[in-house]
DOVO-603858 format. One line per field, with one value per residue (C-alpha): residue number from 1; residue in three letters; x negated, y, z. Coordinates in nm, 3 decimals. Layout:
// residues N
num NUM:...;
residuo ALA:...;
east X:...;
north Y:...;
up Z:...;
END
This chain:
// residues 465
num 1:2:3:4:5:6:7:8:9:10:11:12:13:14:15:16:17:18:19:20:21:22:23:24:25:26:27:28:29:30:31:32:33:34:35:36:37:38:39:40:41:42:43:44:45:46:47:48:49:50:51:52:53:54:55:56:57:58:59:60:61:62:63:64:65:66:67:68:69:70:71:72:73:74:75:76:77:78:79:80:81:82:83:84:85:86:87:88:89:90:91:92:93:94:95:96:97:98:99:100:101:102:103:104:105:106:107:108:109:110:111:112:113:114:115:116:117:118:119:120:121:122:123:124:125:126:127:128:129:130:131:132:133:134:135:136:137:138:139:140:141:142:143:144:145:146:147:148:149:150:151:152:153:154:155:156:157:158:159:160:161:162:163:164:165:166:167:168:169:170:171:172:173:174:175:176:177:178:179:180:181:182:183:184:185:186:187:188:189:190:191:192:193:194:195:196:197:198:199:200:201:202:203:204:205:206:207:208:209:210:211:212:213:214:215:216:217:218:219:220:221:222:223:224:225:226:227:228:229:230:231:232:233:234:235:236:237:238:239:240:241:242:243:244:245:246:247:248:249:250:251:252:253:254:255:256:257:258:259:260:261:262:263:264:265:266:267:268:269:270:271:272:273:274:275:276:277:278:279:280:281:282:283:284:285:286:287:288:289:290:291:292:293:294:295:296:297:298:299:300:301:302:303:304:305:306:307:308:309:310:311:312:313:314:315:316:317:318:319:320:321:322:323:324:325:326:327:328:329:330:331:332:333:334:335:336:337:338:339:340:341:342:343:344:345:346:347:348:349:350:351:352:353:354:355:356:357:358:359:360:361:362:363:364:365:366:367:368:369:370:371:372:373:374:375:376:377:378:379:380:381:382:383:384:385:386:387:388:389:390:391:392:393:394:395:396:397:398:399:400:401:402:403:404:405:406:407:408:409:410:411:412:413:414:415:416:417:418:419:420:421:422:423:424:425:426:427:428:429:430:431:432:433:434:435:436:437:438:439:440:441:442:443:444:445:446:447:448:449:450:451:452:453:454:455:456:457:458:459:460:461:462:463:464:465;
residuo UNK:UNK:UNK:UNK:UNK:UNK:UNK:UNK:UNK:UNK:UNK:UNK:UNK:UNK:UNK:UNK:UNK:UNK:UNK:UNK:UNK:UNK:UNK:UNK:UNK:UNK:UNK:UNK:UNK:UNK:UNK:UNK:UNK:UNK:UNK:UNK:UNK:UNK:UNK:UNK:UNK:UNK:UNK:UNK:UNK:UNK:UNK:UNK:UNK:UNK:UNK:UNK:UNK:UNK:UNK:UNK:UNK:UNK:UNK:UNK:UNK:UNK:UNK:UNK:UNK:UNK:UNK:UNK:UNK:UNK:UNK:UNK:UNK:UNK:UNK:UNK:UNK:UNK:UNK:UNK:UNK:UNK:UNK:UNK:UNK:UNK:UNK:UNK:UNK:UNK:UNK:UNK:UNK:UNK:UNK:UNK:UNK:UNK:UNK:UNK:UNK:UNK:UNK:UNK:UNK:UNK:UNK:UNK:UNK:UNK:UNK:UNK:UNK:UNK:UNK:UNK:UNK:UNK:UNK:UNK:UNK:UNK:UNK:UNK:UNK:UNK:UNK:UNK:UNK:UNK:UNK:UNK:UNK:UNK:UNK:UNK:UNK:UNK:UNK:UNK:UNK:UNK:UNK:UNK:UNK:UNK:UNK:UNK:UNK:UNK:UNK:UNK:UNK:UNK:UNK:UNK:UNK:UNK:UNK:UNK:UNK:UNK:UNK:UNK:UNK:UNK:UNK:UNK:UNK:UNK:UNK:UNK:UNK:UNK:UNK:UNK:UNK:UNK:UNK:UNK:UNK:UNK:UNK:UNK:UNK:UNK:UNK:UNK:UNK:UNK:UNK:UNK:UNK:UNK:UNK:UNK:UNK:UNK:UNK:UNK:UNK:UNK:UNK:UNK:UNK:UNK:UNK:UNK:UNK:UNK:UNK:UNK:UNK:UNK:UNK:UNK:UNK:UNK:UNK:UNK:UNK:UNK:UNK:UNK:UNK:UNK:UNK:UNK:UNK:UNK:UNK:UNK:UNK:UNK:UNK:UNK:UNK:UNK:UNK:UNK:UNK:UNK:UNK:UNK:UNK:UNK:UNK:UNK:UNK:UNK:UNK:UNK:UNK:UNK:UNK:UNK:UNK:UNK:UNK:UNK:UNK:UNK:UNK:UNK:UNK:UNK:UNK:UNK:UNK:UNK:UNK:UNK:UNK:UNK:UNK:UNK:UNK:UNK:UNK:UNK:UNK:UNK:UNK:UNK:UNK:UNK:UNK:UNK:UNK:UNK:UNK:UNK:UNK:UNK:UNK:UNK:UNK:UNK:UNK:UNK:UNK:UNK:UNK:UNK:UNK:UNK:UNK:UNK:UNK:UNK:UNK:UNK:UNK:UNK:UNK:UNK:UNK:UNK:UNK:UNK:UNK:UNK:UNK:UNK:UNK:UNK:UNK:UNK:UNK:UNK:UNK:UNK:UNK:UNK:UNK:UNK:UNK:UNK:UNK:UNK:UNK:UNK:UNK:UNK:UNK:UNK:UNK:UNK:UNK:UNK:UNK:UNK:UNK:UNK:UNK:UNK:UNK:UNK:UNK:UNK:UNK:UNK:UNK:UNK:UNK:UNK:UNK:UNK:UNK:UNK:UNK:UNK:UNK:UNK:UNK:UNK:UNK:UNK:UNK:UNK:UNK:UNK:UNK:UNK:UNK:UNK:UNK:UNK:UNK:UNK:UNK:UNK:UNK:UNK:UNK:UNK:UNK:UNK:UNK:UNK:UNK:UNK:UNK:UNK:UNK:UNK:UNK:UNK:UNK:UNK:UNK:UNK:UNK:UNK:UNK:UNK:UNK:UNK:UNK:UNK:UNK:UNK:UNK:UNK:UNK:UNK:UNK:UNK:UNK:UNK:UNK:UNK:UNK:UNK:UNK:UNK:UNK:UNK:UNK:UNK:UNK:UNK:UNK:UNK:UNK:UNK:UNK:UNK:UNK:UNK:UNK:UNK:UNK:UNK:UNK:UNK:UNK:UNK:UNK:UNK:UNK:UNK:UNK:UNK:UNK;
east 0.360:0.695:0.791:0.434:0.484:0.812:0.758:0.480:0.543:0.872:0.649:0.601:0.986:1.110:0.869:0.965:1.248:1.074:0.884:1.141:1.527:1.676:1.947:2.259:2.097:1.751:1.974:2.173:1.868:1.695:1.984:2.002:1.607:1.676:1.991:1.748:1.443:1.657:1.789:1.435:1.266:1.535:1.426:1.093:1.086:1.103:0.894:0.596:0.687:0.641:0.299:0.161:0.219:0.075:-0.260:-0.281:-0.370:-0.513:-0.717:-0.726:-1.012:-0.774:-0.442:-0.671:-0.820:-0.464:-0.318:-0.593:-0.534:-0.124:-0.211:-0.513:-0.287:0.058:-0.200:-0.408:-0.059:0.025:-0.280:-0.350:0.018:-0.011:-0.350:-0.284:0.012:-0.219:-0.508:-0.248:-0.082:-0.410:-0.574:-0.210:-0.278:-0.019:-0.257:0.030:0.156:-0.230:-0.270:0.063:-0.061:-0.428:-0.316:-0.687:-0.700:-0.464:-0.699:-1.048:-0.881:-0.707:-1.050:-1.266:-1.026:-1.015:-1.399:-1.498:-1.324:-1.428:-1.235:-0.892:-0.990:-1.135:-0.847:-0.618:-0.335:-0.392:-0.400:-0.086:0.095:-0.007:0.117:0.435:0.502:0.433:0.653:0.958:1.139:1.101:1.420:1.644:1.453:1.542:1.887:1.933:1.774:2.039:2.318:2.252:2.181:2.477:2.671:2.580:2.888:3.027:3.217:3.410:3.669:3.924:3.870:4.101:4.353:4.336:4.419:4.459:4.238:4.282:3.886:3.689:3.496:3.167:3.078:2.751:2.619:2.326:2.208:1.926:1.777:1.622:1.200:1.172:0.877:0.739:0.411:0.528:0.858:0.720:0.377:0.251:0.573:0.822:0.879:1.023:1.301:1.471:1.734:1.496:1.275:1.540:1.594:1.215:1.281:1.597:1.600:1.410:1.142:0.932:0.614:0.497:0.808:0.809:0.981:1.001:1.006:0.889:1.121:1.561:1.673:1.477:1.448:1.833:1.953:1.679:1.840:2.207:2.084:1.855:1.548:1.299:1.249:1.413:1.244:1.335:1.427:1.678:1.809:1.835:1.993:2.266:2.288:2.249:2.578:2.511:2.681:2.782:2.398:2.404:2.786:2.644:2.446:2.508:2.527:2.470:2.806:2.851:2.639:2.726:3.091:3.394:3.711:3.904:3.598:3.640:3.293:3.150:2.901:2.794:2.537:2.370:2.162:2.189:2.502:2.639:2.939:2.723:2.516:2.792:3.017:3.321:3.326:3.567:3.377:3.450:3.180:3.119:2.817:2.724:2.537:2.205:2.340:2.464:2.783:3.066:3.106:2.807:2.803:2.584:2.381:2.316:2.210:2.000:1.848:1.749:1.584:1.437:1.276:1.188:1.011:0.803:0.659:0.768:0.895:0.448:0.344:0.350:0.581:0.790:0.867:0.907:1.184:1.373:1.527:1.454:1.562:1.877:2.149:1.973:1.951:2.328:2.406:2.149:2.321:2.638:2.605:2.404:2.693:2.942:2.791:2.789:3.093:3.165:3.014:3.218:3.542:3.493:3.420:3.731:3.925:3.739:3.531:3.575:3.565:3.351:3.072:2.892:2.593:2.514:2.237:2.123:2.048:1.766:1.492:1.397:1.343:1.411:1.340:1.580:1.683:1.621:1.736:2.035:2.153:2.071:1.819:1.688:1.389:1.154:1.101:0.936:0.934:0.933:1.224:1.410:1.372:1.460:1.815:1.859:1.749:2.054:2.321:2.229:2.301:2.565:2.688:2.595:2.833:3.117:3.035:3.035:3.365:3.538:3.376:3.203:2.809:2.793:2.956:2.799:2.490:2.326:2.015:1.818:1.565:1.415:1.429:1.086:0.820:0.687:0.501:0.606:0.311:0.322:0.067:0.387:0.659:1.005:1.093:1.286:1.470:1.785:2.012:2.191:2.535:2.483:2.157:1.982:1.628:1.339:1.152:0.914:0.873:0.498:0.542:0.533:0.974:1.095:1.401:1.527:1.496:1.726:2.045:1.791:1.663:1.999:2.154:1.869:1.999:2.236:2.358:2.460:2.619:2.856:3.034:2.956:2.884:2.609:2.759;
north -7.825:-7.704:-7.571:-7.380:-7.249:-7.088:-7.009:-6.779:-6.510:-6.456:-6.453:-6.110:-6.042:-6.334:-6.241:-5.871:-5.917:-6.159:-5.783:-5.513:-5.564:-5.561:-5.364:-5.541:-5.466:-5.688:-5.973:-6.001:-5.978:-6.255:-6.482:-6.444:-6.499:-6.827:-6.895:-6.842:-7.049:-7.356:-7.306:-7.267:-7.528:-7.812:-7.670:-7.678:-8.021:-8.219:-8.047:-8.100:-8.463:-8.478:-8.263:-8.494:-8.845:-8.690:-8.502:-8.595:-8.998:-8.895:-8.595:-8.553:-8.294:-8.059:-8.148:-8.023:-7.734:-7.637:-7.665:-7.484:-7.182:-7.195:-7.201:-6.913:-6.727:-6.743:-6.679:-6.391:-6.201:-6.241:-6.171:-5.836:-5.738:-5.736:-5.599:-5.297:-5.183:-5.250:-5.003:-4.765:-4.752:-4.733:-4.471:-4.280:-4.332:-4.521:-4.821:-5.053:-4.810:-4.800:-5.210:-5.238:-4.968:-5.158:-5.534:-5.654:-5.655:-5.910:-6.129:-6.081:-6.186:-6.479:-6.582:-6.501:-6.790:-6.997:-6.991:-6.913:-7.188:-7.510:-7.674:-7.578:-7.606:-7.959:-8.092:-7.829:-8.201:-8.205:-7.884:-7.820:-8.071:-7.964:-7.553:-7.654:-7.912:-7.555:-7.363:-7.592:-7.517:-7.152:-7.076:-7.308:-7.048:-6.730:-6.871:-6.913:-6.556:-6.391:-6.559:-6.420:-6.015:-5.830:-5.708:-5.384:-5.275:-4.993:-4.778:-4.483:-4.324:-4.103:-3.738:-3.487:-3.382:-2.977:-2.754:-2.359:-2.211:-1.868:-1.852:-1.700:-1.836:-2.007:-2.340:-2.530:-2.763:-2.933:-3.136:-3.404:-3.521:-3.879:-3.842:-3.501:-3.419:-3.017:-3.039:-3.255:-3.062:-2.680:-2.723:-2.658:-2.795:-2.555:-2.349:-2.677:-2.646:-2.342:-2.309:-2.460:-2.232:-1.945:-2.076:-2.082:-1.674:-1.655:-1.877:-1.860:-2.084:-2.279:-2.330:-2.576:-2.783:-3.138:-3.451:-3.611:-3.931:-4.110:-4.325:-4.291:-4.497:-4.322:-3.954:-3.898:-3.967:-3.724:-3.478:-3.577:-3.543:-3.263:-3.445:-3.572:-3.886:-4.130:-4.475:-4.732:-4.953:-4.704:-4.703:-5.094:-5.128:-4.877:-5.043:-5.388:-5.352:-5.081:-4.803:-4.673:-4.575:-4.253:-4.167:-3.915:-3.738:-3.397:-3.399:-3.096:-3.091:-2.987:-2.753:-2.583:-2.636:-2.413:-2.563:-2.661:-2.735:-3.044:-3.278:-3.479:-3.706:-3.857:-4.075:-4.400:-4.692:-4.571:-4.666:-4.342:-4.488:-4.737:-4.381:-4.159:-4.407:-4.230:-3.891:-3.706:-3.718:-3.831:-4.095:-4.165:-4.481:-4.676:-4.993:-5.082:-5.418:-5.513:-5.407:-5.719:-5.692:-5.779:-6.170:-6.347:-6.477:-6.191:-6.043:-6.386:-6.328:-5.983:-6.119:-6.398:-6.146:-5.876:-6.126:-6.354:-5.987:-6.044:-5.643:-5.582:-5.825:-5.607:-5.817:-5.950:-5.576:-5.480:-5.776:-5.753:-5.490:-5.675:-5.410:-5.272:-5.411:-5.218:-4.890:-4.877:-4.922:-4.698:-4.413:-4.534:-4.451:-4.130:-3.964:-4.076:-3.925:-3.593:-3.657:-3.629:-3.278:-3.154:-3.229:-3.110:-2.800:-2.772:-2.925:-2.767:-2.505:-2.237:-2.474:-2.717:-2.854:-3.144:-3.381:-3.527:-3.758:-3.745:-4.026:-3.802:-3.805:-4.132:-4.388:-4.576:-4.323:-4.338:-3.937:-3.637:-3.265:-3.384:-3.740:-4.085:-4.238:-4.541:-4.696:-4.514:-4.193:-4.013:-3.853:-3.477:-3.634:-3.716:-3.412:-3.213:-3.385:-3.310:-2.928:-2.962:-3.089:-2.847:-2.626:-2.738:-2.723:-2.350:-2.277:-2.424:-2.223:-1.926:-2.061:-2.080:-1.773:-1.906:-1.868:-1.538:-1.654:-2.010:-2.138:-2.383:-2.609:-2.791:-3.049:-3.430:-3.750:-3.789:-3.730:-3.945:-4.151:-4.288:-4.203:-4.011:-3.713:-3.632:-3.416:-3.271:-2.890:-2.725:-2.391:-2.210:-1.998:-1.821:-1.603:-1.315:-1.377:-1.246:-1.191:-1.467:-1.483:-1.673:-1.904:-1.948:-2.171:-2.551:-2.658:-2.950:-3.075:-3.205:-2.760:-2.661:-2.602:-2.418:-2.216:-2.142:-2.058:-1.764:-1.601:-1.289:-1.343:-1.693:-1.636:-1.342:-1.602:-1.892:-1.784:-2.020:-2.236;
up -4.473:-4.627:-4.267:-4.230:-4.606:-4.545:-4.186:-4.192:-4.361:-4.137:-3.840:-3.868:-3.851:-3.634:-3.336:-3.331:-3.116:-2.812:-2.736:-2.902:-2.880:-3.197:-3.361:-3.519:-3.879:-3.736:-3.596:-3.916:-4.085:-3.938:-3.926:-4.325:-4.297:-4.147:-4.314:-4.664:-4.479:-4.446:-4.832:-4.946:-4.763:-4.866:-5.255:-5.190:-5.015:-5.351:-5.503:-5.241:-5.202:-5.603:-5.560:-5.307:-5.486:-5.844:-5.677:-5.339:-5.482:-5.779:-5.718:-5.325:-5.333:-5.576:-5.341:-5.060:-5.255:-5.336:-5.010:-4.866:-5.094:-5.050:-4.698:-4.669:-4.856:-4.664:-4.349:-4.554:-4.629:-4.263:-4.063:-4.330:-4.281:-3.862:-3.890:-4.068:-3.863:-3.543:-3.689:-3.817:-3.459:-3.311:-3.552:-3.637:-3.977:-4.232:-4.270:-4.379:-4.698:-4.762:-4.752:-4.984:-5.239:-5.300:-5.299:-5.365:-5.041:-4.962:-5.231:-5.021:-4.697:-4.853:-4.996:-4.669:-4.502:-4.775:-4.830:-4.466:-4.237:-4.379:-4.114:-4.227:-4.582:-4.570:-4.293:-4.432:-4.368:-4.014:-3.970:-4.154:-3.969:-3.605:-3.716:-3.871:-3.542:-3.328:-3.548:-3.611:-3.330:-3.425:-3.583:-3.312:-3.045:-3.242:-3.296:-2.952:-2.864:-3.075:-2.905:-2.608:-2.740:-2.741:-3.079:-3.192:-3.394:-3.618:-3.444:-3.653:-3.394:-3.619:-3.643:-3.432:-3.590:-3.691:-3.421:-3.344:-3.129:-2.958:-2.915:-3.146:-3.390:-3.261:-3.458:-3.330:-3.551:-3.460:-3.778:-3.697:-4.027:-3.966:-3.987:-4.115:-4.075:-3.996:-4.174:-4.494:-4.530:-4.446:-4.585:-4.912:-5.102:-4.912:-5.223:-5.352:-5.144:-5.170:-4.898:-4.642:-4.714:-4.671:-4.318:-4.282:-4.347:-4.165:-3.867:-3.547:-3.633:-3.327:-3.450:-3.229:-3.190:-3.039:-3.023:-2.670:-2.865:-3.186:-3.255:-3.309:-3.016:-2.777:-2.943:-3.030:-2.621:-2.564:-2.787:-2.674:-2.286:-2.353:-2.087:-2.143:-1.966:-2.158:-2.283:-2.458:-2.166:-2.074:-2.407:-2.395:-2.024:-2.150:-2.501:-2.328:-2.097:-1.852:-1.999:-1.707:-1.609:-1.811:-1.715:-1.431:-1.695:-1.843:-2.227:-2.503:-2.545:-2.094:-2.180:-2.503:-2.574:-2.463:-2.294:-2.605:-2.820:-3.077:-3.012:-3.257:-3.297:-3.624:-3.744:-3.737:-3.623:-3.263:-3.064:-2.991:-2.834:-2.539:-2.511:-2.458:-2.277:-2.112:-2.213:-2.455:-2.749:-3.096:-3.172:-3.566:-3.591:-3.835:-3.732:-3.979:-4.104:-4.481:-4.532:-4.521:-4.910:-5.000:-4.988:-4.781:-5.067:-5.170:-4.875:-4.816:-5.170:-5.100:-4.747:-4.931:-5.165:-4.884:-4.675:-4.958:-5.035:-5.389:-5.420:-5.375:-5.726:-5.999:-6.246:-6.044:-5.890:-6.281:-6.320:-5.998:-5.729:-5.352:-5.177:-5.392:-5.169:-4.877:-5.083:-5.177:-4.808:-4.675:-4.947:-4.874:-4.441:-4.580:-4.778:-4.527:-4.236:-4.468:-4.560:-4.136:-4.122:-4.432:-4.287:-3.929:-4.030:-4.240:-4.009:-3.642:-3.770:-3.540:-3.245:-3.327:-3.113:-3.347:-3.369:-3.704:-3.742:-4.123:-4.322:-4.491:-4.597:-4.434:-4.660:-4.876:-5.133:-5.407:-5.407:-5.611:-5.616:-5.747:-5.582:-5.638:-5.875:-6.092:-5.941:-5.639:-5.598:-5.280:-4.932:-5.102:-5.342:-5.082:-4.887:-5.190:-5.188:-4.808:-4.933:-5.141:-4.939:-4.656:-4.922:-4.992:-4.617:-4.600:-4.891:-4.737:-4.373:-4.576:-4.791:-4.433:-4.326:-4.036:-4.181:-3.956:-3.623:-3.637:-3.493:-3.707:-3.609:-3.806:-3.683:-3.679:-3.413:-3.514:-3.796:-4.096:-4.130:-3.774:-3.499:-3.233:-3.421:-3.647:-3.497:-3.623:-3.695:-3.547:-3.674:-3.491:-3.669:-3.390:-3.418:-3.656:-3.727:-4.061:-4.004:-3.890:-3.609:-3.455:-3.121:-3.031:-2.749:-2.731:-2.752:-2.735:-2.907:-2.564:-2.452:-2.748:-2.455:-2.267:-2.507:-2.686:-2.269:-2.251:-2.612:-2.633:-2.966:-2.851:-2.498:-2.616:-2.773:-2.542:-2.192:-2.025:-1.756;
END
């Protein structure tokens, strides 16, 4: 019983990887998840043995009643939890932030199994028994799965060091900010964000820009390859030990830097150096996994809390932070990646070819205007800090005196919420470039060399190859 009780609501999260290979941050995840399970259930063992001899004796039709709640409950919280991120996949809608905000309905299904499947309720023993036999082995399999997945690590190569360049002045910075989202971010709260909304005025702005994927691992190679055709299972042969299967590929960088550029990518969560494998590019990644000095209890006790849904019950949410080990990381990667753009272009400016994958405004949201706050804040929140640090950015190009000669780009990987209905902007400042205009057709954020190659303003300073 103790195994089903602490088993299930992991399910969700153990089971992820058997059909989607996960990233360093999931593996050390689940390991804490298990590490946490095995903690917990050796707690909770006592305390059921002590259960069963007062009730189960005593009062067996209350120890089955109560078993038959803990266990339509645990069940309810899983089965409502998969079942709204199956509708909201199917219907593109965010079912599961819906399900999460309005927790009554966690209560009917909990009572619809309780009070609708006599069978489990009245042989809840048996049936407890012959579930946590099934699941036991569980954690030895996942163990055992992780073994054999390879490590996905940090990997922060040093910056060039400053250098003189003979070529004029042409900086291309291609800034991809995680899940921004086009309709969300220029919609009706645009005026919110002030320097976006400048580039909204001042850019070339593609109205109907795409993403040729929805989610990071797939969309940022598409981005870095400028095609279209990759898929996940590309992304995990090459991440999985073949990086030599995208070595005969042309990058961005082939196609937009001079001889003598500096190249740079920057981000996180995808492994920039297995994706760009070979080439003469400085690779800055961040892999999604607590940080080493955070102990592992603490990272168990923020899994423990994460997974037991504890952050969702209203007190309990009031009295403790699940999630605030994952925050100060999450900010932590964020700023450093910024950090990344603000010295290349001190450093490289006027030859600098560079990738940076933001941090923002993904969640979690824990931003305003101004940086970091107490408690939760929002998607618009978090996109009105991004609005500032671009800001920020654009002072320092024009500090350097590179705003004029540089081309700046400012897009998504993908939209928010996450289905494939949502898509990225995309806006292009290109070489000298003051007033807006406007791109009609459907682009793609893997067409941006393409598109950049047919410009004037652009190939002056960078003829097309």
């Amino acid at each position: 019983m103790a195994v089903l009780i602490l088993t299930l609501p992991w399910l969700e999260f153990m089971t992820e990887p058997l059909h989607q290979r996960a990233t360093h941050f999931q593996l050390s995840m689940y390991l804490d998840y298990l590490l946490m399970l095995l903690a917990v259930t050796a707690l909770a063992w006592p305390v059921y043995l002590l259960a069963r001899a007062v009730f189960a004796q005593r009062m067996p039709r209350l120890w089955q009643a109560l078993l038959g709640l803990v266990v339509g409950a645990i069940a309810g919280t899983a089965i409502t939890y998969r079942a709204a991120m199956g509708i909201g996949q199917m219907l593109h809608v965010d079912a599961f932030v819906w399900v999460f905000q309005n927790t009554w309905v966690f209560a009917a299904v909990t009572a619809g199994l309780v009070a609708l499947l006599p069978p489990v309720r009245l042989k809840v023993l048996l049936f407890s028994r012959v579930i946590a036999r099934l699941l036991a082995p569980l954690p030895l399999v996942m163990l055992a799965y992780f073994a054999v997945q390879p490590s996905h690590e940090t990997r922060l190569d040093p910056l060039p060091a400053p250098a003189q360049t003979k070529q004029p002045p042409a900086p291309v910075i291609l800034l991809v900010c995680d899940a921004l989202d086009r309709e969300l971010v220029f919609g009706e709260s645009l005026h919110e964000l002030p320097f976006l909304q400048r580039c909204r005025n001042e850019f070339t702005w593609f109205e109907q820009s795409r993403t040729p994927a929805f989610h990071t691992t797939e969309a940022m190679p598409s981005i870095l390859f400028q095609c279209n055709d990759i898929t996940r299972k590309d992304y995990e042969a090459v991440t999985d030990g073949g990086e030599d299967l995208w070595q005969g590929r042309p990058t961005i960088f082939d196609m937009l830097a001079r001889p003598g550029d500096v190249r740079v990518v920057s981000g996180f969560h995808v492994l920039y150096g297995r994706v760009l494998a070979g080439r003469d590019i400085t690779v800055r990644t961040r892999a999604l996994s607590f940080p080493k000095h955070f102990s592992r209890p603490v990272r168990m006790y923020a899994c423990l809390q994460q997974a037991a849904y504890l952050e969702y019950i209203p007190v309990v949410s009031d009295l403790l932070d699940p999630n605030a080990a994952w925050s100060d990381y999450y900010d932590a990667v964020g700023q450093e990646i910024m950090d990344d753009v603000h010295a290349c272009v001190r450093d490289h400016g006027p030859n600098l070819v560079g990738v940076f994958h933001l941090a923002w405004p993904h969640p979690p949201f824990i931003y305003d205007r101004d940086g970091r706050i107490e408690g939760e804040s929002s998607y618009q929140a978090n996109s009105r800090y991004l609005d500032t640090r671009l800001q920020q950015l654009a002072a320092l190009l024009r500090e350097r005196g590179l705003w004029d000669s540089c081309t700046l780009i400012i897009t998504g990987d993908h939209g928010y919420p996450f289905t494939g209905e949502r898509h990225p902007p995309l806006l292009i400042k290109l070489p000298g470039q003051t007033t807006g205009r406007t791109v009609s057709e459907v682009t793609r954020t893997s067409e941006i060399a393409d598109w950049l190659s047919s410009q004037p303003e652009f190939t002056a300073l960078r003829p097309p190859k």
